[in-house]
C-alpha positions in Angstrom: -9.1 22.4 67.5 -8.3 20.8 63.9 -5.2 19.5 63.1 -4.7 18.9 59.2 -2.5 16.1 58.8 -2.2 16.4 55.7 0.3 19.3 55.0 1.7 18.3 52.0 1.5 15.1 50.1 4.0 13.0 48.7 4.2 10.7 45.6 2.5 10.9 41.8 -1.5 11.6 41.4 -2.2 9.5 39.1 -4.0 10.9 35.6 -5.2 14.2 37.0 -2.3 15.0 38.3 -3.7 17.0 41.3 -6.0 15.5 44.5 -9.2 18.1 45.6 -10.1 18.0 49.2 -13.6 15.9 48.8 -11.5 13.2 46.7 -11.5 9.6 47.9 -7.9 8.8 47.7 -5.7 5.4 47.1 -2.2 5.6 47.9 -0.3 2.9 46.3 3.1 2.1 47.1 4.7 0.6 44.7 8.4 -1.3 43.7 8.8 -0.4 40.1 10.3 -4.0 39.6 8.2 -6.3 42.0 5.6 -8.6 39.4 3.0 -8.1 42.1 3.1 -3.9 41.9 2.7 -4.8 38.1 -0.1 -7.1 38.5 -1.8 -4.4 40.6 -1.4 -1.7 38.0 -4.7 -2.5 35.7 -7.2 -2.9 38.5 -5.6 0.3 40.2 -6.2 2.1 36.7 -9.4 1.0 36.3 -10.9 1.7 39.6 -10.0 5.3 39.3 -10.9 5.6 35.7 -14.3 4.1 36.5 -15.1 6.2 39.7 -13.3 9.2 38.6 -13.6 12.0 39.9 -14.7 11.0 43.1 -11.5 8.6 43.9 -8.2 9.7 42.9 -4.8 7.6 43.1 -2.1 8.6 44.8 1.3 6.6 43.6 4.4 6.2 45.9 7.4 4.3 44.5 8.9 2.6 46.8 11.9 -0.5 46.8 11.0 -3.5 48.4 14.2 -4.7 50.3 15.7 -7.3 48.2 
């Protein structure tokens, strides 16, 4: 029997704004004020604009403990 795991999901699809089931997905979690979630942002954007639609990105904010 088949369990789906995946009952709901959390977080911000990036630029579509909705993930289908054959979608490779990228969840990024991400502190909105941490330099290296910034320095991430570009090559995040690009690999999904670049193998769009087949990977979509999946954005979690998410505090670092300070």
């Amino acid at each position: 029997m088949a369990i789906n795991t995946h009952l709901f999901i959390d977080g911000f699809a990036y630029k579509h704004g909705r993930i289908n089931s054959d979608t490779i997905v990228i969840d990024a979690f991400l502190d909105p004020v941490c330099p290296n979630s910034r320095d991430s942002w570009p090559a995040l954007k690009h690999a999904v604009e670049y193998y769009s639609p087949h990977v979509g990105l999946m954005v979690h904010l998410f505090a670092l403990p300070s």
